[in-house]
Backbone as a ProteinNet text record, in pm:
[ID]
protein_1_A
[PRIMARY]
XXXXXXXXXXXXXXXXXXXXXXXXXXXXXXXXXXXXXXXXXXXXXXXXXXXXXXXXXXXXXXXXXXXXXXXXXXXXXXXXXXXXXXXXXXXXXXXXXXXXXXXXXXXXXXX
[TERTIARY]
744.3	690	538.5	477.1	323.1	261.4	319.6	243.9	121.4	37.6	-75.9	-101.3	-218.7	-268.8	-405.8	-398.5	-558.3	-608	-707.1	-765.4	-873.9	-913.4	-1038.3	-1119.4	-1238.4	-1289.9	-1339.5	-1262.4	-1312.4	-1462.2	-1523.8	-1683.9	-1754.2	-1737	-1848.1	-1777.7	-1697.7	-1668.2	-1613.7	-1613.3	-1555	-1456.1	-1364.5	-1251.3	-1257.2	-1142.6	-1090.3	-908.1	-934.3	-756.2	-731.3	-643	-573.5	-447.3	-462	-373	-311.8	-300.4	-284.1	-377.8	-475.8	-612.6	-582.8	-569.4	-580.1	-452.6	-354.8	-252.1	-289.3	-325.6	-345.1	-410.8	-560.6	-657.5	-610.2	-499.4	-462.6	-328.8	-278.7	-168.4	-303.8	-365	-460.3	-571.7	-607.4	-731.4	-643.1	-530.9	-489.9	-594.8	-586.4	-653.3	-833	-858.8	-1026	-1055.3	-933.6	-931	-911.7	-875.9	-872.5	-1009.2	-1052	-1190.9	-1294.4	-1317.5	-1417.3	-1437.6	-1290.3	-1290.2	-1281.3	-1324.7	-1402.5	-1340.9	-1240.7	-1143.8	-1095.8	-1191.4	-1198.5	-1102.8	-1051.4	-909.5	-784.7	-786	-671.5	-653.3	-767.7	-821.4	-754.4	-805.4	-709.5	-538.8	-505.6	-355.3	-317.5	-377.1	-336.6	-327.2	-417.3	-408	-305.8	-216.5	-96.9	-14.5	-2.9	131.2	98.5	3.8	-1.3	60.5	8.4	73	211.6	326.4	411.3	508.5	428.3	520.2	538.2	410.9	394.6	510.8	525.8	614.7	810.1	792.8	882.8	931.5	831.5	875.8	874.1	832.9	826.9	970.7	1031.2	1179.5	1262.3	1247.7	1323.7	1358.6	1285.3	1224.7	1307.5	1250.5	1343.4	1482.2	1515.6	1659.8	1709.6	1650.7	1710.3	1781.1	1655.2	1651.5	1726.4	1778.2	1840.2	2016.7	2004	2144.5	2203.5	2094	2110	2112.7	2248.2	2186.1	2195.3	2164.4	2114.4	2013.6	1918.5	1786.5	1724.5	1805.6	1772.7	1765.9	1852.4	1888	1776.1	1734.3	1620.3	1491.6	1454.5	1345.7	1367.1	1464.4	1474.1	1446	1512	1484.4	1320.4	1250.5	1143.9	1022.9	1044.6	1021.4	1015.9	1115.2	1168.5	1135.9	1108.4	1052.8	942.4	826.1	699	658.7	691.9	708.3	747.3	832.1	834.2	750.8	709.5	597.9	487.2	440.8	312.8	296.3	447.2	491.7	453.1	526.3	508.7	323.7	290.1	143.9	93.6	104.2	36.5	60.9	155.9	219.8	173	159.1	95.3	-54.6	-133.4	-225.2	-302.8	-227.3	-263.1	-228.7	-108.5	-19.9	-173.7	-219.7	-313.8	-470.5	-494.7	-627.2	-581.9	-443.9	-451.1	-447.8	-350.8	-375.6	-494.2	-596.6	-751.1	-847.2	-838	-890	-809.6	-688	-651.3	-684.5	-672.6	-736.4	-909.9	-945.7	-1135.7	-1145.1	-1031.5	-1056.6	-1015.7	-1004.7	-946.7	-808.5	-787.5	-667.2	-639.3	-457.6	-385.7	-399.3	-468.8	-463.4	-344.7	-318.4	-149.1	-180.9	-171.2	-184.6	-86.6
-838.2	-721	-715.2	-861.1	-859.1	-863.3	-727.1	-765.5	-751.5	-830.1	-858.1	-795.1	-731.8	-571	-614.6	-655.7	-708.8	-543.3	-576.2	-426.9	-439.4	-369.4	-399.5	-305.2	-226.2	-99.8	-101.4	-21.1	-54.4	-46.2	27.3	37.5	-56.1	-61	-138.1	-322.2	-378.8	-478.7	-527	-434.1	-490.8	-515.2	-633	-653.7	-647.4	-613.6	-605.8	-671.3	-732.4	-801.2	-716.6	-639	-618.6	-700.7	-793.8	-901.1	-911.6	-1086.3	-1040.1	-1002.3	-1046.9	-954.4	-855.8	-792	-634	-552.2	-639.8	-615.7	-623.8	-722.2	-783.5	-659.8	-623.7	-518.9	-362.6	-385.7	-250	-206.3	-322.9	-323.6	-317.2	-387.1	-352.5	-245.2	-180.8	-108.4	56.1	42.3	150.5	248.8	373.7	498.7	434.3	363.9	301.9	179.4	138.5	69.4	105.6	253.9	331.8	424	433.7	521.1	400.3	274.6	186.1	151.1	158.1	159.5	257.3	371.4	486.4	591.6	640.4	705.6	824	873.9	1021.7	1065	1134.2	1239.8	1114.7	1054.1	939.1	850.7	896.3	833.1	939.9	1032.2	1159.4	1152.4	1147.9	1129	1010	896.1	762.4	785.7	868.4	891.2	976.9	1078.1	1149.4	1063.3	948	876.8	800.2	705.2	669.9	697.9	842.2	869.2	920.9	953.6	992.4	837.5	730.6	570.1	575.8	584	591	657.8	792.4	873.9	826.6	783.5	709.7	587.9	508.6	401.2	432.1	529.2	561.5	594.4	699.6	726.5	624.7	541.2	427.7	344	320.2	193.7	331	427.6	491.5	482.8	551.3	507.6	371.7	285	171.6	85.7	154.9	117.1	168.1	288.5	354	299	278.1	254.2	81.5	-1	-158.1	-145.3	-229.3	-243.8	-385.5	-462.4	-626.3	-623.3	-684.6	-674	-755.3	-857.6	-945.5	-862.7	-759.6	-662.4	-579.4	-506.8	-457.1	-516.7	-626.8	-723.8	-716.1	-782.3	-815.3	-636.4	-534.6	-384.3	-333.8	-426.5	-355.9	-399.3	-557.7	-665.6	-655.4	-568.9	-559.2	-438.6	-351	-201.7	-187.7	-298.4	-353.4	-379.1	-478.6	-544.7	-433.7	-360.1	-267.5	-166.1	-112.2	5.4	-93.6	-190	-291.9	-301.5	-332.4	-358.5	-230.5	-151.4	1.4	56	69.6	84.2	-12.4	-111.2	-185.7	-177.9	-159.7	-143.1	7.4	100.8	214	227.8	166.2	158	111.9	-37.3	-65.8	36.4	72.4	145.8	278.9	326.8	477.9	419.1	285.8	220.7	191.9	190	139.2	230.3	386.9	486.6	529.9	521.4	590.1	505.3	393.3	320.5	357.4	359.3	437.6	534.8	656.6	748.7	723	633.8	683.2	594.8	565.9	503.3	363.8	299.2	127.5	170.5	6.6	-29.5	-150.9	-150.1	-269.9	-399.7	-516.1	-616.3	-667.6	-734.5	-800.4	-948.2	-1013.7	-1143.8	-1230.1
598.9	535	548.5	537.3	556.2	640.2	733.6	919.1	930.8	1003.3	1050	1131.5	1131.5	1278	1329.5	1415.2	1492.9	1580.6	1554.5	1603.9	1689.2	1770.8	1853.2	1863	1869.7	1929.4	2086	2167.5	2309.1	2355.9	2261.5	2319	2266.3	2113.2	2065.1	2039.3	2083.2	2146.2	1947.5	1856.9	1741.1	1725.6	1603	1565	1426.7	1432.7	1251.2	1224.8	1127.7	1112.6	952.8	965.6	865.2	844.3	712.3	690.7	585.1	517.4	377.9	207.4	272.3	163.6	183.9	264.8	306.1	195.2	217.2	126.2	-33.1	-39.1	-152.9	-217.7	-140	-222.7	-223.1	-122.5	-131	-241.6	-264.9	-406.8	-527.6	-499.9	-665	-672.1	-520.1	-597.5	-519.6	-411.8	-347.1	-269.9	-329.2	-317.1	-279.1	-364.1	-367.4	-257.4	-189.8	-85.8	58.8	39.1	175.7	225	66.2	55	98.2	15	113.9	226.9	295.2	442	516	422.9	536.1	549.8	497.3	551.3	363.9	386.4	239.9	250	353.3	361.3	277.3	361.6	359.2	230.5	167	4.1	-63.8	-74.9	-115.4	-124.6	18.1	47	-29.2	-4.7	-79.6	-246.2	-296.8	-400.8	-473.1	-402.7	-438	-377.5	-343.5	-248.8	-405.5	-426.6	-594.4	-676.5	-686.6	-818.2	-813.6	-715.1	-595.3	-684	-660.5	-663.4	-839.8	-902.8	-1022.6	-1122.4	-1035.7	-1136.7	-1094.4	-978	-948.9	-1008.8	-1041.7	-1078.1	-1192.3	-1309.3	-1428.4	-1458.9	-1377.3	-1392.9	-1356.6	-1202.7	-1250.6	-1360.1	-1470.8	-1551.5	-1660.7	-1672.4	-1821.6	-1781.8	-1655.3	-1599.5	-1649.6	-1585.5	-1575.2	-1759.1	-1824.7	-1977.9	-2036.3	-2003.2	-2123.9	-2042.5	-1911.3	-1921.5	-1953.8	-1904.1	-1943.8	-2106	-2175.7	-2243.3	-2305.7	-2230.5	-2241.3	-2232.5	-2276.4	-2300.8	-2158.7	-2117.4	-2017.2	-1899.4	-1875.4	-1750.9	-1759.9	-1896	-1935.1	-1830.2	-1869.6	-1870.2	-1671.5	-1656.4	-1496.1	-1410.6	-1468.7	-1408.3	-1407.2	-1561.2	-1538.2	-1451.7	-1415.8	-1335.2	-1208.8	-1191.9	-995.2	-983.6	-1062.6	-1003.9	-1064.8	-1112.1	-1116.9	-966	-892.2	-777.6	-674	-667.5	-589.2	-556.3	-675.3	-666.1	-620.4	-643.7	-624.4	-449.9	-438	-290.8	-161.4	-253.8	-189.1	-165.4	-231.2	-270.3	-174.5	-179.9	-48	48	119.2	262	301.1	236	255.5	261.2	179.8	200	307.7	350.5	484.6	580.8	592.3	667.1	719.6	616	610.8	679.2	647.7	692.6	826.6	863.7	1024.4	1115	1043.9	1065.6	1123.9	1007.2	1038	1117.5	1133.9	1244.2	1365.7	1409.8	1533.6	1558	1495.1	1507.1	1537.5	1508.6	1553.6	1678.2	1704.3	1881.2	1886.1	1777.8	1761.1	1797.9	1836.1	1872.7	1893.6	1890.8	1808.5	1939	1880.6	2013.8	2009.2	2080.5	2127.9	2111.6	1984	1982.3	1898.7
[MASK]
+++++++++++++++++++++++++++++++++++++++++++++++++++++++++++++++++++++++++++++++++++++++++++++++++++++++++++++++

């Protein structure tokens, strides 16, 4: 799930590794992690894909509660669609930063 994207720019001889920090900052800061790396439109978009997971995982979690009713099933539903939305949110985020670096002329090295 945590693929690694090596990037190069053909003119100006730069690299960039989107890895697992990349993940990491993009599950915790999202929307504000696509905007530091340059990319406004895609900060925007990241930011309705946010709140998109948010209201999702909000209805999962009432779903899930009102029909468990073991408290343990409770606990484990609200746990795993914690982790999911967390999951989701990061893989997109990278996903939109690798996006917008392709788009300005980078590209993926083969290593």
């Amino acid at each position: 799930m945590l693929r690694t994207y090596h990037l190069d720019h053909a003119e100006s001889g730069e690299s960039q590794v989107l890895d697992g920090w990349s993940y990491f900052w993009g599950a915790l800061a999202g929307p504000v992690y696509v905007f530091v790396k340059g990319f406004r439109l895609l900060a925007l978009a990241m930011l309705g894909i946010s709140c998109a997971i948010i209201i999702v995982a909000f209805l999962a979690l009432s779903f899930a509660v009102t029909i468990f009713d073991d408290p343990l099933l409770s606990v484990l539903a609200i746990v795993g669609t914690v982790i999911v939305a967390i999951a989701m949110q990061s893989s997109v985020a990278v996903e939109l930063v690798r996006y917008g670096l392709v788009r300005r002329g980078w590209r993926e090295g083969y290593y």
